[in-house]
C-alpha positions as CSV (number, residue, x, y, z in Angstrom):
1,X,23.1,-18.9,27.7
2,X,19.4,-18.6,27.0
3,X,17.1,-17.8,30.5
4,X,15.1,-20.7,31.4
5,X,11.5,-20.6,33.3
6,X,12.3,-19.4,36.7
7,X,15.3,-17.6,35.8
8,X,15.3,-14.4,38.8
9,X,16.9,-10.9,37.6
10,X,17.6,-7.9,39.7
11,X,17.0,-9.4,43.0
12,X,14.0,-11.7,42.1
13,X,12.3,-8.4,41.0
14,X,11.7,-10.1,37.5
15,X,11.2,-14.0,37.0
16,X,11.6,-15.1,33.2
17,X,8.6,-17.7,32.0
18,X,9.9,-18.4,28.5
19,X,11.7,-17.2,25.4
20,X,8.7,-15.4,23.1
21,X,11.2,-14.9,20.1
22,X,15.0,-15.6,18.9
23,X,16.6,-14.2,16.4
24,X,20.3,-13.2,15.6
25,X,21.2,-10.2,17.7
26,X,18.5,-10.3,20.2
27,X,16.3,-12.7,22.5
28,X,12.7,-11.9,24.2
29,X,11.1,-12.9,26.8
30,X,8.2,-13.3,28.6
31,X,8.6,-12.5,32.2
32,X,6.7,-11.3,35.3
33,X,7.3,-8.1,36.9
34,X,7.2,-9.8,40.9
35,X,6.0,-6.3,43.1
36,X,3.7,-5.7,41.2
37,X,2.2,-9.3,39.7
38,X,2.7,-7.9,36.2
39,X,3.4,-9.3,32.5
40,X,6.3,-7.7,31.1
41,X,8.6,-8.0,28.0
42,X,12.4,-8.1,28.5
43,X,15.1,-8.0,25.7
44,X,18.6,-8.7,25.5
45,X,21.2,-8.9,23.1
46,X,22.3,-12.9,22.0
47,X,24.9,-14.0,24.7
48,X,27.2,-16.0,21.9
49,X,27.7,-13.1,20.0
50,X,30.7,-11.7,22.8
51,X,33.1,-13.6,20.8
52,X,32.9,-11.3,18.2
53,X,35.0,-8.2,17.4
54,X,32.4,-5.8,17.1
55,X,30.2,-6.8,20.2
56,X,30.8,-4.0,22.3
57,X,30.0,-1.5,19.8
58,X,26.5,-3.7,19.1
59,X,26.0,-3.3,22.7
60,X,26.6,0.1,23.0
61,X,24.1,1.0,19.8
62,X,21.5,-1.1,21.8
63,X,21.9,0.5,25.3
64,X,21.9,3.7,23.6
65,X,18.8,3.7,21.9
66,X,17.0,1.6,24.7
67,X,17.7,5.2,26.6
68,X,16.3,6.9,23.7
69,X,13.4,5.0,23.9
70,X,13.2,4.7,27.7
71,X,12.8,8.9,27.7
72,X,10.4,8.9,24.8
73,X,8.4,6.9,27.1
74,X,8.0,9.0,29.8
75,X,5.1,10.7,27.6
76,X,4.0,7.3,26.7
77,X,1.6,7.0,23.4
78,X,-1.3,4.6,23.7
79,X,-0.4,3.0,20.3
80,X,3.7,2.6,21.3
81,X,4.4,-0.3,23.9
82,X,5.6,1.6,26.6
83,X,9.5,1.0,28.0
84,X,9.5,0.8,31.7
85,X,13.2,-0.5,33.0
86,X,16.8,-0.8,31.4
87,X,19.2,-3.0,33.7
88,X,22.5,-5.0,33.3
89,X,22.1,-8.5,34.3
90,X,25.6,-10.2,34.3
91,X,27.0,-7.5,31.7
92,X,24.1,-8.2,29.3
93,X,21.6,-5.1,28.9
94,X,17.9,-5.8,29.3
95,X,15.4,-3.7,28.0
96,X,11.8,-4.2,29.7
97,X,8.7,-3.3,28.3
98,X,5.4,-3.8,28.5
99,X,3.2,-7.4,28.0
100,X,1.0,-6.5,25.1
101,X,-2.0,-8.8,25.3
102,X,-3.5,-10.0,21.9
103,X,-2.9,-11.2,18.1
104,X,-0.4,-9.7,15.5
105,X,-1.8,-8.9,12.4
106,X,-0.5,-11.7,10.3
107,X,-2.5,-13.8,13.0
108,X,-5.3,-11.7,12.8
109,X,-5.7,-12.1,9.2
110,X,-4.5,-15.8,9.1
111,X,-7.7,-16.4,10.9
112,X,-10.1,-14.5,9.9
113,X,-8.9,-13.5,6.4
114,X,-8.8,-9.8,4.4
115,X,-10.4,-7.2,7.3
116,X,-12.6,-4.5,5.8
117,X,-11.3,-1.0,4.4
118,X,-12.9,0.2,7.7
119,X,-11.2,-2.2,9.6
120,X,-7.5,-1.9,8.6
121,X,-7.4,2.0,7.5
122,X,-8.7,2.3,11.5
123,X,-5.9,-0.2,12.5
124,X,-3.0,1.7,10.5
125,X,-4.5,5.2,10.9
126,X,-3.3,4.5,15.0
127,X,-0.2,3.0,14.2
128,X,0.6,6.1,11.8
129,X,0.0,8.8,14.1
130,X,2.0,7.1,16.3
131,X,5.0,6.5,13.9
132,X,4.5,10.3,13.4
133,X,5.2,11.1,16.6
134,X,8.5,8.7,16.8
135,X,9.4,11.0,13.9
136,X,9.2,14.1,15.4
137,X,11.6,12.9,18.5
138,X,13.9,12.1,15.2
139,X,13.3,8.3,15.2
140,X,12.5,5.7,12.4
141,X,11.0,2.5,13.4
142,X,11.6,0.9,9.8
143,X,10.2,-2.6,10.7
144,X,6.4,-1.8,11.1
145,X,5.1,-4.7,9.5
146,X,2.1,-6.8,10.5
147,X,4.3,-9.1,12.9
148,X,5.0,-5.6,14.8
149,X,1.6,-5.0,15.5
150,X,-0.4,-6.2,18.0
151,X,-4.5,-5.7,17.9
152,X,-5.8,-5.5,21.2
153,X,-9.3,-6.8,22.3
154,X,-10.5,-3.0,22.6
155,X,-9.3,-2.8,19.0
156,X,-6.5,-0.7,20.0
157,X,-3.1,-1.1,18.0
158,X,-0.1,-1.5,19.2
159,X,3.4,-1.5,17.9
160,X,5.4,-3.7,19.8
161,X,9.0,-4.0,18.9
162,X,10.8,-0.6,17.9
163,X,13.6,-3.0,16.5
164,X,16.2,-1.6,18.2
165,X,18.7,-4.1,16.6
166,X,18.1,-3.3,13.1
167,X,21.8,-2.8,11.4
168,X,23.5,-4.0,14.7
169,X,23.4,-8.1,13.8
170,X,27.0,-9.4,12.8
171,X,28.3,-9.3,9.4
172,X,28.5,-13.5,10.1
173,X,25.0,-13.8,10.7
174,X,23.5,-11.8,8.3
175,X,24.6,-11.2,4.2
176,X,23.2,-7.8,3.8
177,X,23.1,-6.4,7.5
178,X,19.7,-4.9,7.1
179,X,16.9,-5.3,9.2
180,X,13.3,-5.6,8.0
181,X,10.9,-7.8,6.8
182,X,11.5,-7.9,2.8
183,X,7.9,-8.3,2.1
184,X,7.2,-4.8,3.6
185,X,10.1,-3.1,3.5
186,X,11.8,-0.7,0.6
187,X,14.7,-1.3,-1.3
188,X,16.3,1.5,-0.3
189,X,15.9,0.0,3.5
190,X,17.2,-3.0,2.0
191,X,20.0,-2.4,0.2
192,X,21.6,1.1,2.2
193,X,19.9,1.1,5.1
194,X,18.3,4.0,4.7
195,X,17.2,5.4,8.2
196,X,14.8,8.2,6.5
197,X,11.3,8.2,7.8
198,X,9.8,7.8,4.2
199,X,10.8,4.5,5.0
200,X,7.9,3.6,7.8
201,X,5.7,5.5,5.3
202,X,6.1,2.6,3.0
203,X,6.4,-0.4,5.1
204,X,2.8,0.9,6.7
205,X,1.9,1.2,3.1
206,X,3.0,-2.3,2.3
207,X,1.0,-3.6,6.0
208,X,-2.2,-1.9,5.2
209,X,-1.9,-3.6,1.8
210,X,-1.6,-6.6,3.4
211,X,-4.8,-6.4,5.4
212,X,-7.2,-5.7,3.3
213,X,-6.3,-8.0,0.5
214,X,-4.8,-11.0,2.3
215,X,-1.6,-11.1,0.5
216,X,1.8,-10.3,0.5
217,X,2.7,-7.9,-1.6
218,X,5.5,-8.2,-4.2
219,X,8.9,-7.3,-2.7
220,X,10.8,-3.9,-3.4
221,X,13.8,-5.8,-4.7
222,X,12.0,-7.9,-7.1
223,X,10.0,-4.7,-8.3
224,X,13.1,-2.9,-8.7
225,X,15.8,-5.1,-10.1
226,X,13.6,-7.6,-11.9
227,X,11.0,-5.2,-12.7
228,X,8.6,-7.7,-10.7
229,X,5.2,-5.8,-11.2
230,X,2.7,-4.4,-7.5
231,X,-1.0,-6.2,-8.4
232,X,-2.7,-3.3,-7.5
233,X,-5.3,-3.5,-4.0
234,X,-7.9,-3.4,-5.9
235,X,-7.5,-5.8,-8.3
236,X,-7.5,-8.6,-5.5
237,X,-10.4,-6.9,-3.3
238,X,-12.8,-5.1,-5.2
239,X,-14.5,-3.8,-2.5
240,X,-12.2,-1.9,-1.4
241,X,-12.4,1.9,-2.7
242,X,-10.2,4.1,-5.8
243,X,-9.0,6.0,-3.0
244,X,-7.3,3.4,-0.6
245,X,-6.3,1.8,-4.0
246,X,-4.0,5.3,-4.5
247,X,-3.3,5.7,-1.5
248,X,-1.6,2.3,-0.8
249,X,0.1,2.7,-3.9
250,X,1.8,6.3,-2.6
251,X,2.7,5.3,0.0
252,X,4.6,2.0,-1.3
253,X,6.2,3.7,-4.6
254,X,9.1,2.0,-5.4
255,X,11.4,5.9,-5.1
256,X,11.1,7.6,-1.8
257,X,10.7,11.3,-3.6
258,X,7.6,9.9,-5.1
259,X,6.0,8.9,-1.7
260,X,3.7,11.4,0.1
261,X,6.7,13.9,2.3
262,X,5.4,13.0,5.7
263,X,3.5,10.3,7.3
264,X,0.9,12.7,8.0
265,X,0.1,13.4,4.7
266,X,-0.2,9.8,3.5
267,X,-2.8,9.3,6.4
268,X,-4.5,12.4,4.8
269,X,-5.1,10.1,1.5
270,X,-6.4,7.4,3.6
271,X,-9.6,9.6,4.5
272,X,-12.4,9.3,1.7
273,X,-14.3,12.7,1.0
274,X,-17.4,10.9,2.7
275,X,-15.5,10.8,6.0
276,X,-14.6,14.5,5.3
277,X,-18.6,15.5,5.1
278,X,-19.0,12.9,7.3
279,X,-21.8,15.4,9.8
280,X,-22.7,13.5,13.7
281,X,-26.3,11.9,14.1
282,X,-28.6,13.5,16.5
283,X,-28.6,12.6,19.8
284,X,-31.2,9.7,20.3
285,X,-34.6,9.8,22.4
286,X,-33.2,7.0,24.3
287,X,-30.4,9.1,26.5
288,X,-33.5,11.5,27.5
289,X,-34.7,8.9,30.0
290,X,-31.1,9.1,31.8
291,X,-31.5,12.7,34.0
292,X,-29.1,15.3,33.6
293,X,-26.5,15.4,36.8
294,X,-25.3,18.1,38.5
295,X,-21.7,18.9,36.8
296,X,-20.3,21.3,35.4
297,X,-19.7,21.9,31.7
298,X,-21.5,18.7,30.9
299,X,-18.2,16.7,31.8
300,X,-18.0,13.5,33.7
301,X,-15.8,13.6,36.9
302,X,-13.1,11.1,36.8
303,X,-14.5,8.2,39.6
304,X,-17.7,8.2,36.8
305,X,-15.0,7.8,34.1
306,X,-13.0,4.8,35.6
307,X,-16.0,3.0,37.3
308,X,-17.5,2.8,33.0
309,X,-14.3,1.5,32.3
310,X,-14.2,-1.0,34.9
311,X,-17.4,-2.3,34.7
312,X,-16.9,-3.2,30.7
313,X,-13.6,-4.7,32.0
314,X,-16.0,-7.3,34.2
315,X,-17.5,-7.5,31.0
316,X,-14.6,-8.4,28.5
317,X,-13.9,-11.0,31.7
318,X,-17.4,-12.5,31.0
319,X,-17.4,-12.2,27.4
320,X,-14.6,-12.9,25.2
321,X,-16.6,-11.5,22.1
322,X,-17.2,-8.2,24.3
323,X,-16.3,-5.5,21.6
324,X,-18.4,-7.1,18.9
325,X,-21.3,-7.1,21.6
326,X,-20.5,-3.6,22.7
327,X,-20.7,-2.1,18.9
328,X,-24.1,-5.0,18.1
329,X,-25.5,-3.0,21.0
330,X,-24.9,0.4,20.1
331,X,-26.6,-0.7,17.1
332,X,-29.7,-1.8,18.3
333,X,-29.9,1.3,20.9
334,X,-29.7,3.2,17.7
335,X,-26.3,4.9,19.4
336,X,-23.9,4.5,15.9
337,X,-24.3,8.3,15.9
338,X,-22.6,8.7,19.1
339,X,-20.0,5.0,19.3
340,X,-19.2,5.4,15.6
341,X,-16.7,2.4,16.1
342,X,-14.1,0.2,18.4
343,X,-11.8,3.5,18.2
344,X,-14.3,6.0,19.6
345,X,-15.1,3.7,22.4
346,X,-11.6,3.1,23.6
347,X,-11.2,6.8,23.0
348,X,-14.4,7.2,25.9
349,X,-12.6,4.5,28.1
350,X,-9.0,5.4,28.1
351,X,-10.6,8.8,29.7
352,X,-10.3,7.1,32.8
353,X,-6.9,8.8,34.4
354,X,-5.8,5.3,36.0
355,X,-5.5,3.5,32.7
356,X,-2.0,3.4,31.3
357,X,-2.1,5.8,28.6
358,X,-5.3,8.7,29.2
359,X,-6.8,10.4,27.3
360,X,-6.6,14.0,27.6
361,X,-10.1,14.9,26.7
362,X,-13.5,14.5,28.8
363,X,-16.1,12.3,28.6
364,X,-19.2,13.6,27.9
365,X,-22.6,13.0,29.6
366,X,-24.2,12.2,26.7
367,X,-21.0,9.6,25.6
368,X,-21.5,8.1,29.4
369,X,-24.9,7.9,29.0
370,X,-24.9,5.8,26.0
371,X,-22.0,4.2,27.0
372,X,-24.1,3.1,30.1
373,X,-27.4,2.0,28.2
374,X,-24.9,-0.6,26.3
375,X,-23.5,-1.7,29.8
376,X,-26.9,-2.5,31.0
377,X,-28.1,-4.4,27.9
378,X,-24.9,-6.4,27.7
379,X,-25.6,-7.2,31.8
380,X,-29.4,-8.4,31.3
381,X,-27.6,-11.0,28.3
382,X,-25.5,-12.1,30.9
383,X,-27.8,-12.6,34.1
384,X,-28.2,-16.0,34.2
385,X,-24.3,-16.1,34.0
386,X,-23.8,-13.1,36.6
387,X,-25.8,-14.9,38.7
388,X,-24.5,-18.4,38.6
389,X,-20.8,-17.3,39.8
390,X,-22.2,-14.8,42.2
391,X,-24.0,-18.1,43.6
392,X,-20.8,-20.1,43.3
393,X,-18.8,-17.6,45.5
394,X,-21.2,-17.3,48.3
395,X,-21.1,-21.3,48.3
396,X,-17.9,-21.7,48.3
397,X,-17.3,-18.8,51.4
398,X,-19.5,-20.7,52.9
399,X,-17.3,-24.1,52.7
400,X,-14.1,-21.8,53.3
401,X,-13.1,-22.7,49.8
402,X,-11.3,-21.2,47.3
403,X,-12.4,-19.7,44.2
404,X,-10.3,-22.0,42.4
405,X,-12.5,-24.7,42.9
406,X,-15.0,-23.6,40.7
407,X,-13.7,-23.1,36.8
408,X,-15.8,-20.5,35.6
409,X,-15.2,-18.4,38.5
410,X,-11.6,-18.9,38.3
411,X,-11.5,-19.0,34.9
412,X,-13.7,-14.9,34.7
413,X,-11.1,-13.8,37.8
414,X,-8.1,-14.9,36.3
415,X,-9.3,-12.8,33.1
416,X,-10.3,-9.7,35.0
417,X,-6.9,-9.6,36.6
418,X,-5.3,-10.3,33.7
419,X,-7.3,-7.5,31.6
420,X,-6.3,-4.8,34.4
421,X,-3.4,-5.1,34.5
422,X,-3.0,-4.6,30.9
423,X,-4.8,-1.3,31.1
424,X,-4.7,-0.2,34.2
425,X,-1.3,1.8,35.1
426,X,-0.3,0.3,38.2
427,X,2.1,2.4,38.9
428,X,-0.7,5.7,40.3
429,X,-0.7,5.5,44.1
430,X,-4.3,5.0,44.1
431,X,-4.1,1.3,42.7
432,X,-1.2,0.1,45.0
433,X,-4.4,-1.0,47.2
434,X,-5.2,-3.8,43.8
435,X,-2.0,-4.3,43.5
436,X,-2.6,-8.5,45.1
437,X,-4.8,-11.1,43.2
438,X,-7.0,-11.3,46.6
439,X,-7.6,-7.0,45.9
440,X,-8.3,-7.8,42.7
441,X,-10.7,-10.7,42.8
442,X,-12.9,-8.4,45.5
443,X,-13.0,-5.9,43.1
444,X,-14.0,-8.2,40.3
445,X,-16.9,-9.4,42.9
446,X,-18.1,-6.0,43.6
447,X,-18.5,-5.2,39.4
448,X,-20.8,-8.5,39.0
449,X,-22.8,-7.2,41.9
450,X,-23.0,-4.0,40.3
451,X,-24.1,-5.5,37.0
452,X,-26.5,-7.6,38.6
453,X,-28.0,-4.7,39.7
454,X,-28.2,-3.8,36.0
455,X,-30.6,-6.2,35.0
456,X,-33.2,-5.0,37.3
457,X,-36.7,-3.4,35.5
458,X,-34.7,0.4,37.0
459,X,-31.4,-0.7,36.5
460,X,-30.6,1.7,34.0
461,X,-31.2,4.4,36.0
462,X,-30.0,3.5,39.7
463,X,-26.4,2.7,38.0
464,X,-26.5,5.9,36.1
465,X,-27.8,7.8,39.5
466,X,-24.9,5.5,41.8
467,X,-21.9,7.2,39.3
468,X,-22.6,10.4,40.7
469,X,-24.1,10.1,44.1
470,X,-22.5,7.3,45.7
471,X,-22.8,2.8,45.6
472,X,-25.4,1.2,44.2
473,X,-28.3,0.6,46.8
């Protein structure tokens, strides 16, 4: 029996929406996390399948390796969807993880075609090092194709499904009993099952190759027993340079000995010699005009880190084209040398401790500083705007009305809630307190005053001066 909308689990502590995917072990859904008003993922193993012989031992492999995964999430990676519950509802295990806003990567490129060599090496390198972590814990992933990973509005990757079915779906649903997606997976995946982690080097391989030409590429099988030639990278997207060209093809050689040993030495191929002389741009004239607080070691203390963060969270609310304005801006400030690219500026933000997966490092004062210059001149493009739903609210308090009357209010609140509670880990004591819709449409509120504030001729400075010493005047 598939869970319909409304379905409770656990004592109304989940409530299913709807069914996100189906396939012949496993079903996943969409469902919200009631305490705490959250998006969450659950999966479960097909109910039909009891009837047959080996469904216990399917079960088991399942449970087993949802506990695997459960503990490898209790030092959760920013680029792995993070597991937070296993339960038995009914005698049927549930795995839950977390609600991974965004587009997969076959979306992605279905809509806006090939991405730049920038683009998708940035895309995979996160997805790599995070696949090389899942193999030091003694884990293969061996389904990481595009359909697996999700690109966040930040720009952050995620992989989503660990595919914890893979060789588990019955022999009468499936003729080869291997999981994978054949375009992107090896033959040796294919036709043993090979549980080796050379395996992920090539099906990341295989994804990267998709992303920067478009295409498919030819499957292992047909390279292997029909000697089905691989159309080189290149040869579809010239732009693209010698070295990706060789280093796609390592990683996606038809014999694992002749792919690279680890996955961190393919990612080595994927950086060019210019990235490796690649020397930082001095520090523009602009940040001068920002004074120098009093901290120590040149380090911002954490309420500077997470109110930056949350203010370009009012912003992504405002602006759904947020991290192309964010990286237009940095441009015009002449700040390239410092926000390089949409991974160096969700490295500055996730150094705020609330959000779900931190940073270890600091933020810098000069990072903050030009990380507040862009804040500003992405405000003053959106006064008119600020102002009009600041207007609306006061109008509607007035009437005693809700915010729900208004659309674009609604519409920026609903999206501010929605976009913390994606980042934001909700679990930290110190956000119980925004842990209601009412908390977290004052707090939405309070940023659009703060970025009004912004716009103002000393703008700059007064929210610079308010991160250290206290609320904007």
């Amino acid at each position: 029996m598939i869970w319909t909308f409304g379905t409770e689990l656990q004592d109304k502590k989940y409530i299913i929406q709807h069914v996100l995917g189906q396939g012949g072990f496993g079903i996943t859904y969409k469902a919200l996390r009631v305490p705490l008003q959250i998006e969450v993922v659950i999966k479960t193993p097909n109910e039909y399948l009891k009837h047959d012989p080996e469904y216990d031992k399917y079960v088991d492999r399942f449970t087993r390796e949802g506990q695997i995964l459960a503990r490898f999430s209790s030092d959760p990676h920013p680029n792995i969807v993070c597991v937070q519950d296993f339960f038995q509802e009914a005698e049927i295990p549930c795995l839950v993880m977390d609600f991974v806003p965004g587009e997969n990567l076959f979306q992605l490129v279905r809509r806006r075609g090939a991405l730049t060599e920038a683009e998708g090496v940035e895309c995979i390198r996160q997805i790599g090092e995070a696949l090389g972590t899942v193999h030091q814990a003694g884990l293969t992933h061996r389904d990481s194709h595009p359909g697996n990973i999700i690109l966040q509005p930040n720009q952050q990757a995620v992989l989503i499904d660990f595919g914890i079915a893979k060789d588990l779906v019955p022999a009468t649903l499936s003729t080869t009993g291997n999981a994978g997606n054949k375009r992107f997976a090896p033959y040796e995946q294919l036709y043993r099952g090979s549980r080796e982690p050379k395996v992920d080097i090539y099906c990341l391989a295989a994804t990267l190759y998709f992303l920067v030409t478009g295409k498919c590429p030819a499957t292992s099988l047909d390279r292997k027993l029909y000697s089905t030639p691989l159309v080189q990278p290149k040869h579809i997207n010239r732009d693209i340079s010698n070295q990706l060209n060789r280093a796609i093809l390592s990683g996606m050689a038809l014999e694992a000995g002749d792919r690279p040993a680890s996955m961190k030495d393919w990612l080595k191929l994927l950086k060019s010699p210019a990235q490796k002389a690649c020397t930082p741009l001095p520090i523009p004239i602009i940040l001068d005009s920002l004074p120098e607080p009093p901290v120590a070691g040149g380090v911002c203390p954490r309420r500077t880190r997470m109110q930056i963060d949350l203010l370009l969270l009012a912003i992504e609310a405002l602006d759904v084209t947020a991290s192309e304005a964010v990286l237009a801006a940095a441009t015009k400030l002449e700040l390239r040398g410092i926000i390089r690219n949409q991974a160096s500026i969700w490295q500055m933000r996730s150094t705020n401790p609330f959000c779900r997966h931190p940073q270890r490092h600091s933020l810098t004062l000069v990072e903050a500083k030009a990380l507040v210059l862009i804040i500003c001149r992405l405000a003053r493009g959106l006064t008119v705007l600020i102002r009009q739903l600041l207007l609306a609210y006061h109008q509607l308090t007035e009437k005693q009305l809700s915010t729900e009357h208004h659309f674009r209010l609604s519409e920026y609140l609903e999206r501010f809630r929605v976009h913390y509670r994606s980042r934001m880990n909700l679990k930290r004591a110190s956000l119980i307190a925004y842990s209601s819709d009412e908390k977290l449409n004052e707090l939405a509120l309070d940023l659009l005053e703060n970025l009004l504030t912004c716009t103002g001729t000393s703008g700059v400075k007064r929210l610079w001066t308010s991160l250290f010493d206290g609320e904007v005047e």
